[in-house]
MOPAC internal coordinates of N, CA, C and O (Angstrom, degrees):
PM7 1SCF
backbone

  N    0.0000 0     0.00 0     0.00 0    0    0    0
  C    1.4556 1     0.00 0     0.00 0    1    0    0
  C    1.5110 1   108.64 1     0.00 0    2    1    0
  O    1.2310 1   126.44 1   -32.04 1    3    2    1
  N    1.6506 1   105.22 1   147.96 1    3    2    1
  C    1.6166 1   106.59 1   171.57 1    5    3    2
  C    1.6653 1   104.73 1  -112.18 1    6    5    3
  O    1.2310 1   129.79 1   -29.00 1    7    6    5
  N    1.8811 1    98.73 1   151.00 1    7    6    5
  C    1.2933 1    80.46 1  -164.12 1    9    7    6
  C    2.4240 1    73.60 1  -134.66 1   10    9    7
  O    1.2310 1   126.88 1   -32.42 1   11   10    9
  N    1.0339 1   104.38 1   147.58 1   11   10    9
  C    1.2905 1   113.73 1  -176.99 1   13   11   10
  C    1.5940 1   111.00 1  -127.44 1   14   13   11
  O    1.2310 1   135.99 1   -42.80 1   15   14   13
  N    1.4702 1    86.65 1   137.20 1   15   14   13
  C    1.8707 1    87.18 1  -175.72 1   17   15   14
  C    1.4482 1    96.26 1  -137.25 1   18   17   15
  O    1.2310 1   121.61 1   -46.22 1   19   18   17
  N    1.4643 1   114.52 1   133.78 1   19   18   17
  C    1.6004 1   133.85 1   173.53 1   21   19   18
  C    1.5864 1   102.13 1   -44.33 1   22   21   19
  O    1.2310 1   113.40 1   -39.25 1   23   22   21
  N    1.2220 1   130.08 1   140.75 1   23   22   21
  C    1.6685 1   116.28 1   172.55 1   25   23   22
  C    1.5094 1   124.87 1  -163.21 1   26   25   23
  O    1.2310 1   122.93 1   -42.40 1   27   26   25
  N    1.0724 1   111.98 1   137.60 1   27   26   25
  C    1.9231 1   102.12 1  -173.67 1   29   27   26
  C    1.6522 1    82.11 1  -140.48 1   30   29   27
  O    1.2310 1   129.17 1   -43.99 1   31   30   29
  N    1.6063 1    99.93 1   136.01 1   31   30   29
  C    1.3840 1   119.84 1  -161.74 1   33   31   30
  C    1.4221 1   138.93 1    40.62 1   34   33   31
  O    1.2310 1   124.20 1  -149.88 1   35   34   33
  N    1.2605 1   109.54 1    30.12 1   35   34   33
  C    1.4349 1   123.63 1  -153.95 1   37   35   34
  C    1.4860 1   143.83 1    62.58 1   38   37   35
  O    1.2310 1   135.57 1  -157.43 1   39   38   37
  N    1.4491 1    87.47 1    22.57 1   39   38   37
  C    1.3744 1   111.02 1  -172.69 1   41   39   38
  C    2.0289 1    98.09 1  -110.21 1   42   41   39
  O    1.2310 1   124.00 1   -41.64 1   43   42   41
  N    1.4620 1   109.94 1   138.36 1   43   42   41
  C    1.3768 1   107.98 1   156.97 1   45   43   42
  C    1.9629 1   129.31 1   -51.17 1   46   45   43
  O    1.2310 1   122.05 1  -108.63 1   47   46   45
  N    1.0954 1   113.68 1    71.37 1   47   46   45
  C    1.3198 1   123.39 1   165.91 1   49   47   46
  C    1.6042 1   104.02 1    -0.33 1   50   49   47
  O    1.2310 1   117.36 1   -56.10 1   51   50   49
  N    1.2216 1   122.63 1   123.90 1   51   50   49
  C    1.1856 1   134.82 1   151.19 1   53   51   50
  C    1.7038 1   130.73 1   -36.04 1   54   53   51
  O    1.2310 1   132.12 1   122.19 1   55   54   53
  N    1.4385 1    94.19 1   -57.81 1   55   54   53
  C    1.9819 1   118.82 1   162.78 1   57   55   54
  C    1.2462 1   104.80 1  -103.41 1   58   57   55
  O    1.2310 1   117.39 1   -54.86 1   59   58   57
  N    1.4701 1   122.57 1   125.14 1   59   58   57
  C    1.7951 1   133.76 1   150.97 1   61   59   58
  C    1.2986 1   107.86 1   -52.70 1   62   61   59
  O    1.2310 1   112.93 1   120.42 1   63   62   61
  N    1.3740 1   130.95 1   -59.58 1   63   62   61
  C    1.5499 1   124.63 1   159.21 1   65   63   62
  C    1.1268 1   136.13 1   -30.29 1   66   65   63
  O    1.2310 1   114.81 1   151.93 1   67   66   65
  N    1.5899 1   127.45 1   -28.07 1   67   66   65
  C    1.4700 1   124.12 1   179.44 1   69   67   66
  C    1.2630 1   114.93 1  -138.78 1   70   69   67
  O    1.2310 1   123.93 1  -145.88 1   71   70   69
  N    1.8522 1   110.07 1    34.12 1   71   70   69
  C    1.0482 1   105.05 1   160.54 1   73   71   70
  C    1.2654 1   136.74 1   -47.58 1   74   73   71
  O    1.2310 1   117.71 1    -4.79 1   75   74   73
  N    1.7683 1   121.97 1   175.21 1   75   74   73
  C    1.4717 1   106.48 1   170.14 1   77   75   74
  C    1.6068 1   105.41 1   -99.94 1   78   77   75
  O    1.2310 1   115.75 1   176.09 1   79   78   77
  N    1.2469 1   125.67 1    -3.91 1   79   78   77
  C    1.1615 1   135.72 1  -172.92 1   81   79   78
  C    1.7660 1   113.83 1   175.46 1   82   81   79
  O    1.2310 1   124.88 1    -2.25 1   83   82   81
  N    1.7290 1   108.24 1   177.75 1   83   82   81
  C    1.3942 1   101.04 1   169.63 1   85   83   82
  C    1.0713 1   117.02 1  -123.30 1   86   85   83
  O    1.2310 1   102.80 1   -61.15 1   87   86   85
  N    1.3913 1   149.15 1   118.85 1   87   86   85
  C    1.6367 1   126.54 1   168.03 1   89   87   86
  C    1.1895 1    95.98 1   -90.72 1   90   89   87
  O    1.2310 1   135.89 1   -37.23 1   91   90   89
  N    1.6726 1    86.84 1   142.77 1   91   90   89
  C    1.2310 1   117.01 1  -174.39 1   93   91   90
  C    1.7095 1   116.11 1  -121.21 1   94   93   91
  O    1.2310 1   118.06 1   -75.52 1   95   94   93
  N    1.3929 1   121.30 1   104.48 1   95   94   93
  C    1.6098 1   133.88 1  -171.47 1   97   95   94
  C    1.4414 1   107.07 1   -79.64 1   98   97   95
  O    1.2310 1   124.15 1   -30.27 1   99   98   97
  N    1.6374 1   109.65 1   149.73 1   99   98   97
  C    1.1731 1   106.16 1   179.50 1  101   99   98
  C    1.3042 1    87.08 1  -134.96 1  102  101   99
  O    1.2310 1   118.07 1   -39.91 1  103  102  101
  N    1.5666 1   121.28 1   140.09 1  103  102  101
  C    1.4126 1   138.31 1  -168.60 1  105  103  102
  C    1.5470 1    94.88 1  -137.38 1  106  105  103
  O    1.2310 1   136.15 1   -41.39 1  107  106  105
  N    1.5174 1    86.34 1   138.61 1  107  106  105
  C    1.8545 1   118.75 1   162.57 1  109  107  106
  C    1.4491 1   108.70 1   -65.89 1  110  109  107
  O    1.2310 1   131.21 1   -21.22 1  111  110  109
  N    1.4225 1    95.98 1   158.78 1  111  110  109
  C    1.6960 1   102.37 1   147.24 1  113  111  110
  C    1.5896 1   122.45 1   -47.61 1  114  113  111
  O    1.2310 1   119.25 1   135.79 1  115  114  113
  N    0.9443 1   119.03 1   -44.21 1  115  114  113
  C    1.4867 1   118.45 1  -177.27 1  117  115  114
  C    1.6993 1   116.65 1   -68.45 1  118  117  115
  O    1.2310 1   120.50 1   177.07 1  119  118  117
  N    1.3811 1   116.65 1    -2.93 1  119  118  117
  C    1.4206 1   139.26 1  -161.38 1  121  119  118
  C    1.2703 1   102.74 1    60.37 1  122  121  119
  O    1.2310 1   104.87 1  -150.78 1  123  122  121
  N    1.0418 1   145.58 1    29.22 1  123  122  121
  C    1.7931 1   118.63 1   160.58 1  125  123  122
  C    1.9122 1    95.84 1  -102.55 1  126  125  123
  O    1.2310 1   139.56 1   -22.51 1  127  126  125
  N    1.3988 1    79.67 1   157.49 1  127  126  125
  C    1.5413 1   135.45 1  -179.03 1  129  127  126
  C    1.5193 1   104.24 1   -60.94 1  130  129  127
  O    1.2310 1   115.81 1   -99.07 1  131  130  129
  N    1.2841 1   125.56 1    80.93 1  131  130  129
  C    1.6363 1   128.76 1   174.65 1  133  131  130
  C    1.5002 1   113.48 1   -80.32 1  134  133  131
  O    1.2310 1   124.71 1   134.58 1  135  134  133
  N    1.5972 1   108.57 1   -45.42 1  135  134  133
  C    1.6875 1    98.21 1   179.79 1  137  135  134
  C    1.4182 1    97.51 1  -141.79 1  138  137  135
  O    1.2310 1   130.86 1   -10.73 1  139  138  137
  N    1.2610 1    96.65 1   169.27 1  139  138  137
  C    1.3124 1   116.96 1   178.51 1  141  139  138
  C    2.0447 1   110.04 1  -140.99 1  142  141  139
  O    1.2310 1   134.27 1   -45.52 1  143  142  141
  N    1.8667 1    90.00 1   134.48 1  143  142  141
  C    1.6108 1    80.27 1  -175.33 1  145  143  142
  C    1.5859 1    97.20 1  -132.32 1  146  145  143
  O    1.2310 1   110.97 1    -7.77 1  147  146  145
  N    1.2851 1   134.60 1   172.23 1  147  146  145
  C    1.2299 1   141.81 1   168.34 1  149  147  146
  C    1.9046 1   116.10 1  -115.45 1  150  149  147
  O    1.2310 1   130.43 1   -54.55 1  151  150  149
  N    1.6675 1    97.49 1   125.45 1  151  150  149
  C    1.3985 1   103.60 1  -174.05 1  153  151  150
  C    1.5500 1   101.60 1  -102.63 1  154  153  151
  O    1.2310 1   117.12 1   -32.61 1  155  154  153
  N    1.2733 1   123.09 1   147.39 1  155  154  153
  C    1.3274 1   112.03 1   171.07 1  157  155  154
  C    1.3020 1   106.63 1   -86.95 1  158  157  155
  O    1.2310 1   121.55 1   -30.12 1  159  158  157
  N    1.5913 1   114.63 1   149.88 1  159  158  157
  C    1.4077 1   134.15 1   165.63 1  161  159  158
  C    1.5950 1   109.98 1   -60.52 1  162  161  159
  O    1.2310 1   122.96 1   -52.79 1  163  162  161
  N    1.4446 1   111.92 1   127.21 1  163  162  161
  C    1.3654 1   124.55 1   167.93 1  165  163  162
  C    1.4735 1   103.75 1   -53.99 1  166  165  163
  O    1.2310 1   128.38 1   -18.66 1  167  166  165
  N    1.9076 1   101.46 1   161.34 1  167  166  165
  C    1.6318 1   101.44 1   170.89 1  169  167  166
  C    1.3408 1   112.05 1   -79.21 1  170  169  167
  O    1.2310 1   114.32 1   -41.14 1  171  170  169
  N    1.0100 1   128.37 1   138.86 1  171  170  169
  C    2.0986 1   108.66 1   169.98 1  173  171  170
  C    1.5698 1    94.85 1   100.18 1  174  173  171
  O    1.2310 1   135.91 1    -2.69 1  175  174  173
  N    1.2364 1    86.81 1   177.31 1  175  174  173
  C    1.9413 1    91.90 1   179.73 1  177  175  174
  C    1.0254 1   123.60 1   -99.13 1  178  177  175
  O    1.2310 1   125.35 1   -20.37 1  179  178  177
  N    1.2370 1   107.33 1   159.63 1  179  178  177
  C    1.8034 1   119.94 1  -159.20 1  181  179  178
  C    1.0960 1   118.45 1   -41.39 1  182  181  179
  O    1.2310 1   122.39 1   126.76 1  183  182  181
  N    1.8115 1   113.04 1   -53.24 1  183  182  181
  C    1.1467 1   129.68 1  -133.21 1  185  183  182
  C    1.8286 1    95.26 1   -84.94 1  186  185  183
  O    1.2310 1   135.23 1   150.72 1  187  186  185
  N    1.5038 1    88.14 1   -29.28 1  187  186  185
  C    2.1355 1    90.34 1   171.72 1  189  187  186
  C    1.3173 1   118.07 1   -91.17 1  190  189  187
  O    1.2310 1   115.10 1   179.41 1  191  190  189
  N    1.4341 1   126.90 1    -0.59 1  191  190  189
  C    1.1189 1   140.57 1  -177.81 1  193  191  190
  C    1.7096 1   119.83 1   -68.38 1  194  193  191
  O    1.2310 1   122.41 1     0.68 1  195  194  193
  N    1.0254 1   113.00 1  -179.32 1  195  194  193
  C    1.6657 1   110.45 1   168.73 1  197  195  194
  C    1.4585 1   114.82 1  -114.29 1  198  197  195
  O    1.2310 1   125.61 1  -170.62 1  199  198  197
  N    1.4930 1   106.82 1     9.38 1  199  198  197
  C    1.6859 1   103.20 1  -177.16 1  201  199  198
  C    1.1402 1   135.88 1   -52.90 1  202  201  199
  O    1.2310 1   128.19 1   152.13 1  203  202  201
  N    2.1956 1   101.83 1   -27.87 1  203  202  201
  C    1.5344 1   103.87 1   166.16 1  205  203  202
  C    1.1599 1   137.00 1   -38.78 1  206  205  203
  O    1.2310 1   128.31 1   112.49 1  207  206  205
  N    1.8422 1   101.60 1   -67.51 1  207  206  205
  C    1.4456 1   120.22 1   147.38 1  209  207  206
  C    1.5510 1   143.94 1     4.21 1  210  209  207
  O    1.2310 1   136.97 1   102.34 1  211  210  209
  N    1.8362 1    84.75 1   -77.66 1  211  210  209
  C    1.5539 1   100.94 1   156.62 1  213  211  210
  C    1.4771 1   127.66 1   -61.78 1  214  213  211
  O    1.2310 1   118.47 1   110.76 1  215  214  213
  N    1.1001 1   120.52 1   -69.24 1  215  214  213
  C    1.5457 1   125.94 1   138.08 1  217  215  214
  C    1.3476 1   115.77 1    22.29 1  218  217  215
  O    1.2310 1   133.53 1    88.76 1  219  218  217
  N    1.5204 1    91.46 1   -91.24 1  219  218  217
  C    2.0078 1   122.75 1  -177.89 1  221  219  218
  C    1.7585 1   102.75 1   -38.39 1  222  221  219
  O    1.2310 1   126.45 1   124.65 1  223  222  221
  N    1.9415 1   105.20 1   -55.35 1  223  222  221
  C    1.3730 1   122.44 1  -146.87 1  225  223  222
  C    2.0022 1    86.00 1   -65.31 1  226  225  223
  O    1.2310 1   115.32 1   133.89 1  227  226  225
  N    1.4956 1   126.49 1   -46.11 1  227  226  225
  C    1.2108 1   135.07 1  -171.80 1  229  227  226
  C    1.4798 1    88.75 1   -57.56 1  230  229  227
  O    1.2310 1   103.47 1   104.51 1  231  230  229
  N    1.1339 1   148.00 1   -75.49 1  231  230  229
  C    1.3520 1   135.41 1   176.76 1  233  231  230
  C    1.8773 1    94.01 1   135.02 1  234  233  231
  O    1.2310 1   127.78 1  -143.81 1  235  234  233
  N    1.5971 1   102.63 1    36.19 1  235  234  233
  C    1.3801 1   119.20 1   148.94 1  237  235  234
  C    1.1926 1   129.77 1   -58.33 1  238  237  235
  O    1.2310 1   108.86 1   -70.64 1  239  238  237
  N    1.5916 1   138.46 1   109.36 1  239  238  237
  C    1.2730 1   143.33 1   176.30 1  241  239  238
  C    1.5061 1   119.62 1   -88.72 1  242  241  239
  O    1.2310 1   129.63 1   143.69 1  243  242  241
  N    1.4058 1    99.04 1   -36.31 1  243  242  241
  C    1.7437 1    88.06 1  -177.68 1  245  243  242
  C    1.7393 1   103.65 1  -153.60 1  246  245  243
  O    1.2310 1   131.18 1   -35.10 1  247  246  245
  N    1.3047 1    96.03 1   144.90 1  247  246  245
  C    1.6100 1   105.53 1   165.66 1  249  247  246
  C    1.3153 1   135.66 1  -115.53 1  250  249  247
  O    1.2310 1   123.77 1   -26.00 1  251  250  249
  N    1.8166 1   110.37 1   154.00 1  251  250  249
  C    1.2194 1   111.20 1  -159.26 1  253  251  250
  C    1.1847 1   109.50 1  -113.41 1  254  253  251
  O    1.2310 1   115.87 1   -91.97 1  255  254  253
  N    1.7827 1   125.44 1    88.03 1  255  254  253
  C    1.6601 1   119.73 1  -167.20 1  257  255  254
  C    0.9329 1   109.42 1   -89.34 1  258  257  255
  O    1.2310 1   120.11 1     5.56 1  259  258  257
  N    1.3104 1   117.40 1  -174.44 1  259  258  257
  C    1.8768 1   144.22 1   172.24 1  261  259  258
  C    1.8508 1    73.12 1  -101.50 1  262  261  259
  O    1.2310 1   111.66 1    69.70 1  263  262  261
  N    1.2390 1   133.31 1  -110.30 1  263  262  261
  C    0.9991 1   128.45 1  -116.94 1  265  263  262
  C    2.0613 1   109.46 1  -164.02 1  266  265  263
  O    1.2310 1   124.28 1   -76.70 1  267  266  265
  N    0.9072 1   109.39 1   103.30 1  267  266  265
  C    1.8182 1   107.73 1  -160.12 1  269  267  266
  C    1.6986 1   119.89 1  -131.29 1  270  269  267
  O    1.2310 1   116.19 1   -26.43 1  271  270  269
  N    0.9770 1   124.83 1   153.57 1  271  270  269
  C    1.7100 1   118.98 1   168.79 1  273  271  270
  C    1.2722 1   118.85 1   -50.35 1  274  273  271
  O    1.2310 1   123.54 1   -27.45 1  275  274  273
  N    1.2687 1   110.81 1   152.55 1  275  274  273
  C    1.5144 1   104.67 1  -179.38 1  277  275  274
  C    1.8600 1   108.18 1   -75.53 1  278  277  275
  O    1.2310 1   130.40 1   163.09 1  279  278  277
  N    1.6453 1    97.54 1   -16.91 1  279  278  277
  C    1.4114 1   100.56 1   167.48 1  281  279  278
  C    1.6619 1   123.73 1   -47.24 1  282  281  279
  O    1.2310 1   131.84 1   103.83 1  283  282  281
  N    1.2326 1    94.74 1   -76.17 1  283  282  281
  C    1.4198 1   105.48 1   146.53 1  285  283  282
  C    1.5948 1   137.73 1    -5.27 1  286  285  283
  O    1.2310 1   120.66 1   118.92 1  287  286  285
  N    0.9984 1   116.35 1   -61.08 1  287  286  285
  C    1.5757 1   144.83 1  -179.63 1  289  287  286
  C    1.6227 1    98.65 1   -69.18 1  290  289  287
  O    1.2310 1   123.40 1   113.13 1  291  290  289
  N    1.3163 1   111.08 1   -66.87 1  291  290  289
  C    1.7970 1   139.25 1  -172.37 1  293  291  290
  C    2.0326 1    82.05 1   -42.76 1  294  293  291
  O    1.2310 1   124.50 1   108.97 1  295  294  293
  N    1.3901 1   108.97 1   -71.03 1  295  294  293
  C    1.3751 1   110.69 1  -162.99 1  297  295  294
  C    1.7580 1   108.43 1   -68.45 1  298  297  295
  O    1.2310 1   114.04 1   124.05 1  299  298  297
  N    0.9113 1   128.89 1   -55.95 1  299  298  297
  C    1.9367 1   124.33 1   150.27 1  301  299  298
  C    1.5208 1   118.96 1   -21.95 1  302  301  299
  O    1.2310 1   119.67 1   112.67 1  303  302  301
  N    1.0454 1   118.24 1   -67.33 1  303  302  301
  C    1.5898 1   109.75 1   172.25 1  305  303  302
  C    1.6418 1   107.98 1   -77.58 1  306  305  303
  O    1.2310 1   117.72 1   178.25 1  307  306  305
  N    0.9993 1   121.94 1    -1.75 1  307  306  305
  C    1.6041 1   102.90 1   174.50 1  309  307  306
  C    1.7336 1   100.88 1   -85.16 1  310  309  307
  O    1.2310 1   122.00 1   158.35 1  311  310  309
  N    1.6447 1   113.78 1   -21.65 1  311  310  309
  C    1.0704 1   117.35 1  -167.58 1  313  311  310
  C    1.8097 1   109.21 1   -78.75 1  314  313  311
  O    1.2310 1   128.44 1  -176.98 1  315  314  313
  N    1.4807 1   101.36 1     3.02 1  315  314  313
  C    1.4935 1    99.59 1  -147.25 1  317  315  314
  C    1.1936 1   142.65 1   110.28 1  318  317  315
  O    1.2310 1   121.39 1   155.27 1  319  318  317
  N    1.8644 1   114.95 1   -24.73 1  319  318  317
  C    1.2608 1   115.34 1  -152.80 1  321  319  318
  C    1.7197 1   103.26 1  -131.47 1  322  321  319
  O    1.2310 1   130.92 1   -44.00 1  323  322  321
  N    1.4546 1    96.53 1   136.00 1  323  322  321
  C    1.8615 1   112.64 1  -143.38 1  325  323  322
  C    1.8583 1    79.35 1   -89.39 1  326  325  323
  O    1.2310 1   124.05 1   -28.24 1  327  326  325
  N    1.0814 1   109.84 1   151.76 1  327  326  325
  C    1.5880 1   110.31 1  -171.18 1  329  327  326
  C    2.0307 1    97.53 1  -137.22 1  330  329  327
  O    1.2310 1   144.75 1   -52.84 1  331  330  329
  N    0.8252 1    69.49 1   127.16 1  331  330  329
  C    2.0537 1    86.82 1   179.19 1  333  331  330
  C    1.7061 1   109.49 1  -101.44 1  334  333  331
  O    1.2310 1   124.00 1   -80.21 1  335  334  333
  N    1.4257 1   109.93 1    99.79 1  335  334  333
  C    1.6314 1    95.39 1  -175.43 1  337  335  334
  C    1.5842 1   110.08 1   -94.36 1  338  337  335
  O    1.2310 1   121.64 1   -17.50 1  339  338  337
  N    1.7202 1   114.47 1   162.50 1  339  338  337
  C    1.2120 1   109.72 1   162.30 1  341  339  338
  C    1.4305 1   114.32 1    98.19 1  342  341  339
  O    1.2310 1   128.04 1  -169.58 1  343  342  341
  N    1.5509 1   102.12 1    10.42 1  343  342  341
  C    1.9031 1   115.23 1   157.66 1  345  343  342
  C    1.5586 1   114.37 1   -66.80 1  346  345  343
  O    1.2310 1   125.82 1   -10.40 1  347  346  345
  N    1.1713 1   106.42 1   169.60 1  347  346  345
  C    1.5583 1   117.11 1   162.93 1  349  347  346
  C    1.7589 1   114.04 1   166.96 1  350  349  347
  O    1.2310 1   136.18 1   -36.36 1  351  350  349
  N    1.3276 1    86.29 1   143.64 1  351  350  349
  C    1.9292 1    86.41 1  -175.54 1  353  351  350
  C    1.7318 1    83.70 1   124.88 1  354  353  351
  O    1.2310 1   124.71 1     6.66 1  355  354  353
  N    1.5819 1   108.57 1  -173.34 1  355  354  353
  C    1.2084 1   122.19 1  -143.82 1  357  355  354
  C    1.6538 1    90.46 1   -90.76 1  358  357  355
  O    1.2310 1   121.40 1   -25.93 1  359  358  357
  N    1.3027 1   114.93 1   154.07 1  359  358  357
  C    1.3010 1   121.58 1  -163.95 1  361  359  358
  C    1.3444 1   116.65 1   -89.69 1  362  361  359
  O    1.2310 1   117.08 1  -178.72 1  363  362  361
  N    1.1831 1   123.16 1     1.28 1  363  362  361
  C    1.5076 1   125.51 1   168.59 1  365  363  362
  C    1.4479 1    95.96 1   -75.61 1  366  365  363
  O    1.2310 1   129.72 1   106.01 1  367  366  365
  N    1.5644 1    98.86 1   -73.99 1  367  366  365
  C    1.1893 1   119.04 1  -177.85 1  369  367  366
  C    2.0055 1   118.77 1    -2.65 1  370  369  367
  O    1.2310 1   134.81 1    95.96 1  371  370  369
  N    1.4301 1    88.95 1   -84.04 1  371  370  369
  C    1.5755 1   111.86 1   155.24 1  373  371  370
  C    0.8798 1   131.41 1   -46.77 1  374  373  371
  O    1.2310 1   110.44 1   144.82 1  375  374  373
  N    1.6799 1   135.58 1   -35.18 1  375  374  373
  C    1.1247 1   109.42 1   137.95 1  377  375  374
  C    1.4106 1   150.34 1   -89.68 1  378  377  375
  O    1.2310 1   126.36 1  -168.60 1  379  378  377
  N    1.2031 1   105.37 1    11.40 1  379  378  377
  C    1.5614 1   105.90 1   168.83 1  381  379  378
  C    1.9053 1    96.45 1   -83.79 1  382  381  379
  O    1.2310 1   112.23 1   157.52 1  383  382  381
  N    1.2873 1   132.27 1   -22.48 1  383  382  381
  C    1.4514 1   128.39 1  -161.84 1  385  383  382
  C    1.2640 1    88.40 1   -90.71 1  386  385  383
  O    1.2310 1    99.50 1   169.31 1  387  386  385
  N    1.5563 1   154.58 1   -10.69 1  387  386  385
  C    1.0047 1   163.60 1   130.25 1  389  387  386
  C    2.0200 1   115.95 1   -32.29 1  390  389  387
  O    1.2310 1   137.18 1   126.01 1  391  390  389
  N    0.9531 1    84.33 1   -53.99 1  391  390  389
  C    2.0736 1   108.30 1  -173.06 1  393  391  390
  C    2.0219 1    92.51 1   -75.39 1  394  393  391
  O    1.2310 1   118.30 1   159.38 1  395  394  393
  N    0.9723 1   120.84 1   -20.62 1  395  394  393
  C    1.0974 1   114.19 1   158.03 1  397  395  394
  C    1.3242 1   154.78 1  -131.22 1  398  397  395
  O    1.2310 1   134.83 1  -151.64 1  399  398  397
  N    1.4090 1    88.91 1    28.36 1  399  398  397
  C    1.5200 1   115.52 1   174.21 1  401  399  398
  C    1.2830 1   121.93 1    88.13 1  402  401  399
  O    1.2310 1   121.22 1  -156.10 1  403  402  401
  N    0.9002 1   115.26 1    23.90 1  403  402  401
  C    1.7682 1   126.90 1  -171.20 1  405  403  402
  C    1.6944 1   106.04 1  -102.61 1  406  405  403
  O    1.2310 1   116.93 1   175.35 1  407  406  405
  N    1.3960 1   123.44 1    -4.65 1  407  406  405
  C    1.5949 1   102.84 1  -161.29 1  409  407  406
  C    2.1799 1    80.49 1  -111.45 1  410  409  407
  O    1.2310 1   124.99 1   -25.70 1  411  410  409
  N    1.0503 1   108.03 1   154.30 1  411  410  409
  C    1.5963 1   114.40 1   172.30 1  413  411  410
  C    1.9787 1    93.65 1  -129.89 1  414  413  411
  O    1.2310 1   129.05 1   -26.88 1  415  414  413
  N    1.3475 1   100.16 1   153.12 1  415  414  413
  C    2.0303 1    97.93 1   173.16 1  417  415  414
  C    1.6110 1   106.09 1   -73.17 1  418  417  415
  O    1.2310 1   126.36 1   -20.17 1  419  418  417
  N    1.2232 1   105.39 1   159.83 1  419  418  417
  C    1.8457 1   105.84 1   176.47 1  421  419  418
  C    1.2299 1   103.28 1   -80.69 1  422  421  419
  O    1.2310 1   113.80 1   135.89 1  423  422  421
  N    1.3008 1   129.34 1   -44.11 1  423  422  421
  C    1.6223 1   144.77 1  -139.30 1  425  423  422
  C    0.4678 1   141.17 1   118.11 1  426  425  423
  O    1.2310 1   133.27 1   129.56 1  427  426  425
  N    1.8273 1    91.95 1   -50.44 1  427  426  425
  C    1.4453 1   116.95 1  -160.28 1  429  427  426
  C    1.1503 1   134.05 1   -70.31 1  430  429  427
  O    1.2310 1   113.04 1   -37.22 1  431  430  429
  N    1.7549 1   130.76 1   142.78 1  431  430  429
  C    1.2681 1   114.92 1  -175.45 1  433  431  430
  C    1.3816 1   119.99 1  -138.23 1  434  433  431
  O    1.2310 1   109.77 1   -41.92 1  435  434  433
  N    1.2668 1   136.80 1   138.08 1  435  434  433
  C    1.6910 1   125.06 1  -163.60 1  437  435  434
  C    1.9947 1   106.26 1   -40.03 1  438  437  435
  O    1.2310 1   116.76 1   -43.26 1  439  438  437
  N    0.6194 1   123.77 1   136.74 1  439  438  437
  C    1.7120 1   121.13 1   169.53 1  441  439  438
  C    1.2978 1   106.53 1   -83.11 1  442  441  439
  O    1.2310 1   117.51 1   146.19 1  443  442  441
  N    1.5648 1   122.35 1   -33.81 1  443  442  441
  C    1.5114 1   120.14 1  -169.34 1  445  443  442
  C    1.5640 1    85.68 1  -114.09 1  446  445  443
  O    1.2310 1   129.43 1   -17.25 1  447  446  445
  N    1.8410 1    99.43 1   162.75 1  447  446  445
  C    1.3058 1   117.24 1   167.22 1  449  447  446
  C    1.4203 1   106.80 1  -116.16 1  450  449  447
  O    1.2310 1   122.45 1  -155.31 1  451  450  449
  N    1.6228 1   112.91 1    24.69 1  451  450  449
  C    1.4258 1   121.27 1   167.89 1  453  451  450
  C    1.5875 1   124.30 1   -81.48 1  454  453  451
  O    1.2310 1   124.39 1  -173.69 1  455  454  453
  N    1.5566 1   109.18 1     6.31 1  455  454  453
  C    1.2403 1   122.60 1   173.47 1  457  455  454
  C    1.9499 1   113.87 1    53.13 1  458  457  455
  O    1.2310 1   140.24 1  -125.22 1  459  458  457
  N    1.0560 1    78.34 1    54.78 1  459  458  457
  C    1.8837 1   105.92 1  -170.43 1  461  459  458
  C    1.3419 1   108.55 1  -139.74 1  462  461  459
  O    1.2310 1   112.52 1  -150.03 1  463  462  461
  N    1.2875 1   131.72 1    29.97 1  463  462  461
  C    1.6248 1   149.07 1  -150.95 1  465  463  462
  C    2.2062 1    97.52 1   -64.38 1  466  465  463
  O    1.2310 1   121.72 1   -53.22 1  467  466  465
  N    0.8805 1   114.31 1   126.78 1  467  466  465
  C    1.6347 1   111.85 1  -171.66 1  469  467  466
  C    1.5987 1    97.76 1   -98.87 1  470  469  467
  O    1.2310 1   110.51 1   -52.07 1  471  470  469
  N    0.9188 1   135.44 1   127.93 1  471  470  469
  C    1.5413 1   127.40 1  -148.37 1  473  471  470
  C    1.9963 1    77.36 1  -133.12 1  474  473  471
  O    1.2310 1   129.50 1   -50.02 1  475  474  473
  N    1.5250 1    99.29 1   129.98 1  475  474  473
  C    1.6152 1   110.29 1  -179.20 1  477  475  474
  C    1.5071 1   117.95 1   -93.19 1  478  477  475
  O    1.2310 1   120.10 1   180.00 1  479  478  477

């Protein structure tokens, strides 16, 4: 399985939209972490972007955000790809706390696409 997380400095990005990039993990059956690759961030925001796509085409199933539109989300699962909101901290990290059942989704989802997200 591929598992992709929004990220600027190796940290889970706050916004999926303005990331600086994505790493993208590739996990065994056993859940560990065999590779790791870096996607570049589209120009513009995600949610109009084709990254799903790309994403999908890598044979990405699910993502691990900080925090995104439900637009966003709507276009990710149409692509295929199951999205977990409401990570943050370093992206290994998260995803190994993911690989063992520790991460649950927030809900939460930007209300505006004014990129002014009010985080509770």
């Amino acid at each position: 399985m591929k598992i992709a997380l929004p990220s600027r400095q190796n940290m889970i990005d706050g916004h999926f939209g303005h990331c600086e990039y994505f790493t993208v993990l590739t996990v065994n059956d056993s859940n560990e972490i065999i590779s790791q690759e870096v996607v570049e961030s589209p120009a513009g925001c995600g949610c109009k972007s084709n990254i799903a796509g790309v994403l999908a085409n890598m044979g990405v199933t699910l993502m691990l955000a900080g925090n995104m539109g439900q637009g966003a989300v709507n276009v990710l699962h149409t692509a295929g790809i199951e999205v977990l909101r409401g990570c943050s901290g370093d992206v290994t990290t998260v995803a190994n706390a993911w690989l063992q059942g520790t991460l649950t989704d927030s809900g939460t989802s930007c209300s505006e696409h004014e990129h002014t997200c009010q985080h509770n």
